[in-house]
Backbone as numpy.savetxt, mean C-alpha at the origin, in Angstrom:
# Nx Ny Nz CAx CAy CAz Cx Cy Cz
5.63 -5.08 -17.63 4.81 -3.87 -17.63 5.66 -2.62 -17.63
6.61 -2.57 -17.70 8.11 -1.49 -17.40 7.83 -0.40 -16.35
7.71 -1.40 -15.00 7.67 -0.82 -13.75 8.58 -1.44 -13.42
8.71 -0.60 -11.94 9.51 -1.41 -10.87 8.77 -1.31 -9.37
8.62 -2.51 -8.81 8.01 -2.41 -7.69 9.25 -2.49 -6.33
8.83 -2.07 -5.57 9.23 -1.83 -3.92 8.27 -2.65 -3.14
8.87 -3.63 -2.93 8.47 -4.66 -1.70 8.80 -4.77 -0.70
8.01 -4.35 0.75 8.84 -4.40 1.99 7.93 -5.92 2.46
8.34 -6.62 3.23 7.49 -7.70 3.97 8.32 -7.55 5.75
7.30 -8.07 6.23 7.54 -9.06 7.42 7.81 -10.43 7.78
8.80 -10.54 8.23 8.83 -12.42 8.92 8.62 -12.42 10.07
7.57 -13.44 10.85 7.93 -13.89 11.75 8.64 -15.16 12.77
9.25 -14.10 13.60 10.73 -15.00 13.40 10.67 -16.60 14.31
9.50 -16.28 15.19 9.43 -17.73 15.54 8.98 -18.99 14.35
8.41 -18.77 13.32 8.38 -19.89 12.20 8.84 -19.57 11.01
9.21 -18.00 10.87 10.05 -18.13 9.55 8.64 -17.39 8.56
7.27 -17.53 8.96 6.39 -17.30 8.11 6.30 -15.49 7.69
6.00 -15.37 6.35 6.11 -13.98 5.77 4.63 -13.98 6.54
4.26 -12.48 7.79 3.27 -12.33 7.88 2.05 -11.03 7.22
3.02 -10.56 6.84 2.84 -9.02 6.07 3.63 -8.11 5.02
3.00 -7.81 4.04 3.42 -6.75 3.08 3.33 -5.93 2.41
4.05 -5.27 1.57 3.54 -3.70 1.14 4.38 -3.30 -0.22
3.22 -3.01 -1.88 3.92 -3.15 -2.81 3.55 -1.36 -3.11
5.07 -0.94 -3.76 4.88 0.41 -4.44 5.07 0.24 -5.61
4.38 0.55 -6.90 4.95 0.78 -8.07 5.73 1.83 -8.67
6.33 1.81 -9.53 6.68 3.19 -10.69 6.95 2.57 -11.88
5.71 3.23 -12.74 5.93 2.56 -14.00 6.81 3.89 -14.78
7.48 3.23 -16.09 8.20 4.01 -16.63 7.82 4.84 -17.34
6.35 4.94 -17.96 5.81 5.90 -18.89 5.47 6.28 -17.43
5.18 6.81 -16.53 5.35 8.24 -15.32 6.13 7.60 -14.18
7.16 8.42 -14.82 8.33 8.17 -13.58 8.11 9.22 -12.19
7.45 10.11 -12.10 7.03 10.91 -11.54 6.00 10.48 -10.35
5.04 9.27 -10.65 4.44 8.94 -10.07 4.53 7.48 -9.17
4.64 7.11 -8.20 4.29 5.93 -7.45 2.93 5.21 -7.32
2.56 4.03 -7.33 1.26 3.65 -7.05 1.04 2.65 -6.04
0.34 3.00 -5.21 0.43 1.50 -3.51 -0.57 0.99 -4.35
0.33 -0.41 -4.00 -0.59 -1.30 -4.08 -0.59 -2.66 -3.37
-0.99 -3.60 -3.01 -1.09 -4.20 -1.88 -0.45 -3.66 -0.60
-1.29 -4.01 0.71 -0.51 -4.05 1.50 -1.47 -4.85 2.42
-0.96 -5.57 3.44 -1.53 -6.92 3.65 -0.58 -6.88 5.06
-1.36 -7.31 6.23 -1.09 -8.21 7.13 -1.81 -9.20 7.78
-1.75 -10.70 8.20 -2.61 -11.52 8.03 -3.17 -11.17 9.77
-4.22 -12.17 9.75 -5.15 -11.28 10.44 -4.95 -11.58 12.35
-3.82 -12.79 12.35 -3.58 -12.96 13.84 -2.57 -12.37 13.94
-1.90 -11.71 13.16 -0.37 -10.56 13.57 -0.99 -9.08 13.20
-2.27 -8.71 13.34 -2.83 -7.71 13.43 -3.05 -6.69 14.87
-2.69 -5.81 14.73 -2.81 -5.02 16.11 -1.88 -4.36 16.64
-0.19 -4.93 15.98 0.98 -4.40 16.44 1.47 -3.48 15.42
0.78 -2.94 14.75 0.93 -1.50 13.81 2.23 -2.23 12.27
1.80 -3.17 12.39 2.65 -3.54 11.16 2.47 -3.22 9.70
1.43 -2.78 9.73 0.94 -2.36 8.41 1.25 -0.60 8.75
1.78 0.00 9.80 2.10 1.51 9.20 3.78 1.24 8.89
4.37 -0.25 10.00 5.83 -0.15 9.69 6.08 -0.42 8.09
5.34 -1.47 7.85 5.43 -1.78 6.23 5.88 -0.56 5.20
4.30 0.32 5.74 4.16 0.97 4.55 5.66 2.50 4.71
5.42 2.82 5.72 6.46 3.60 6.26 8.52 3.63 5.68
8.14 2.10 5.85 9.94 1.91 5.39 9.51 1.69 4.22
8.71 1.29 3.23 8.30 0.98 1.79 8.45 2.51 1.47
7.80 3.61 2.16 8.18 4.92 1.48 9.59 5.47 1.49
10.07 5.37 2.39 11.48 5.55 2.92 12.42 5.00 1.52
12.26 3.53 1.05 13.27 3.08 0.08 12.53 3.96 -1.28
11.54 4.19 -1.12 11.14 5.06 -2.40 11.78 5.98 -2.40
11.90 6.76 -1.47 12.61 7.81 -1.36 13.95 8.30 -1.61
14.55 7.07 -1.07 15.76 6.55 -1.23 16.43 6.09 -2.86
15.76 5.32 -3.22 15.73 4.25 -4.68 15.56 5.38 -5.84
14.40 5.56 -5.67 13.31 6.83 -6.76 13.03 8.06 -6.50
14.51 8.80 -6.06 14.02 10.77 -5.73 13.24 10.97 -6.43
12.98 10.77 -8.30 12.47 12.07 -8.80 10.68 11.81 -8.24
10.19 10.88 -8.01 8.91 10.51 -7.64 8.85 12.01 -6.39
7.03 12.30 -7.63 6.58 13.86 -6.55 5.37 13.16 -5.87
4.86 12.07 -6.75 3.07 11.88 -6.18 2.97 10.54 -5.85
2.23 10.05 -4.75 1.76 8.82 -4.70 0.29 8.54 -4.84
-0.49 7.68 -5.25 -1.35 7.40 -5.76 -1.73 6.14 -4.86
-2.92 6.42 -4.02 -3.23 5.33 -3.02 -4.97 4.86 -2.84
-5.54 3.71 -2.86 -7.02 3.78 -2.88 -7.54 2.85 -2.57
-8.35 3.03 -1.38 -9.03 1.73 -0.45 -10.57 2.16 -0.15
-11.36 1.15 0.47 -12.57 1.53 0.40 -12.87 1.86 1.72
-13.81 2.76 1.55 -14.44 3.83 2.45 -14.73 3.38 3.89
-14.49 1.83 4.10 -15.06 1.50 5.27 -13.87 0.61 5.96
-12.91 0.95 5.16 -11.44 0.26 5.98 -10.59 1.34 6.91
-11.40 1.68 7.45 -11.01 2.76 8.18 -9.71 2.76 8.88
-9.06 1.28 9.24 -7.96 0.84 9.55 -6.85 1.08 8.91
-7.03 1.31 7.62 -6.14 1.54 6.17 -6.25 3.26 6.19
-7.46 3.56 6.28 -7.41 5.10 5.91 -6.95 5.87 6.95
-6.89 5.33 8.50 -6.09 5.61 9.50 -4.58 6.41 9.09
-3.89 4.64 8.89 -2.65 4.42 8.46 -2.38 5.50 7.16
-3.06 5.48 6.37 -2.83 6.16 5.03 -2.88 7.59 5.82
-3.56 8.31 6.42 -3.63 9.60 6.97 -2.67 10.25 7.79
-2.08 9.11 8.75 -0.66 9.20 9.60 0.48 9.67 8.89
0.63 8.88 7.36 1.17 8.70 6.65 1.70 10.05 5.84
0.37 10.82 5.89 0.53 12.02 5.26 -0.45 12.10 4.05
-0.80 11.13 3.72 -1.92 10.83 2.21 -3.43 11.55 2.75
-3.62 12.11 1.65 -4.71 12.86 1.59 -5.83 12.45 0.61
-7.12 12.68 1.21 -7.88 12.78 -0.24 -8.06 13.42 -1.19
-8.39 13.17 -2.67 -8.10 14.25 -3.63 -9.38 13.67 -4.72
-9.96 12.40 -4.74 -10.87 12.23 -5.55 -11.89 10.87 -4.75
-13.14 10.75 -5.46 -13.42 9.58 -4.64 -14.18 8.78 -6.31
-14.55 7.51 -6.20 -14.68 6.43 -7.16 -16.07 5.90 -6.70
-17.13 5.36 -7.35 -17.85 4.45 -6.96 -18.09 3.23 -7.42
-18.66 2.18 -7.14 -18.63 1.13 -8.54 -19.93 0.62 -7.87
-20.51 -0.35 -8.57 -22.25 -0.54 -8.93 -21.90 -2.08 -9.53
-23.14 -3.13 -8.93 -22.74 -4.04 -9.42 -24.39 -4.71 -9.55
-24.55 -5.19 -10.06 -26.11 -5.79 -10.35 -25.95 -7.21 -9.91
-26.73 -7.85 -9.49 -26.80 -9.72 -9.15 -27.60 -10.17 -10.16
-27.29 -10.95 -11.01 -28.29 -11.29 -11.85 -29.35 -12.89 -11.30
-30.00 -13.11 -11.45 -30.56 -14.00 -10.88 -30.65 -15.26 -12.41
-30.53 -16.33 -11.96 -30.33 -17.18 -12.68 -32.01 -18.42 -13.27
């Protein structure tokens, strides 16, 4: 896709298991821009703020890796308030909102 992604994860170290992670993009037609995308911690290593460390050092190597990047581009739904927390700590702001519509068809 002529990106490059930034992957931070978690191990935990009593079994070795990846419990959490956090992907940034930059594709090459806008080098200017970053895009989050996953970020994930499973749901019994939830509570110890691992999803702001994730995303936190994931910006940090952006920063680091990819100076010329001005914008990040981030989008979760309205009722993950847990995410929009984190995203707000973070410094991310709102700037647009999306809806989507889905019909059930009955068979």
């Amino acid at each position: 896709m002529g990106a490059r992604e930034l992957v931070t994860a978690v191990r935990h170290l009593e079994t070795g298991t990846l419990v959490g992670h956090t992907v940034l993009m930059v594709f090459d037609a806008v080098p200017a821009a970053a895009f989050q995308d996953d970020t994930l911690v499973l749901r019994r290593h939830r509570g110890h703020r691992l999803g702001t460390v994730l995303k936190a050092a994931n910006l940090l190597r952006l920063y680091e890796q990819l100076p010329d990047v001005q914008r990040i581009w981030t989008w979760n739904a309205v009722e993950n308030r847990h995410i929009l927390d984190i995203n707000e700590a973070l410094g991310f702001r709102p700037v647009g909102v999306s809806g989507q519509w889905q019909k059930v068809l009955r068979r």
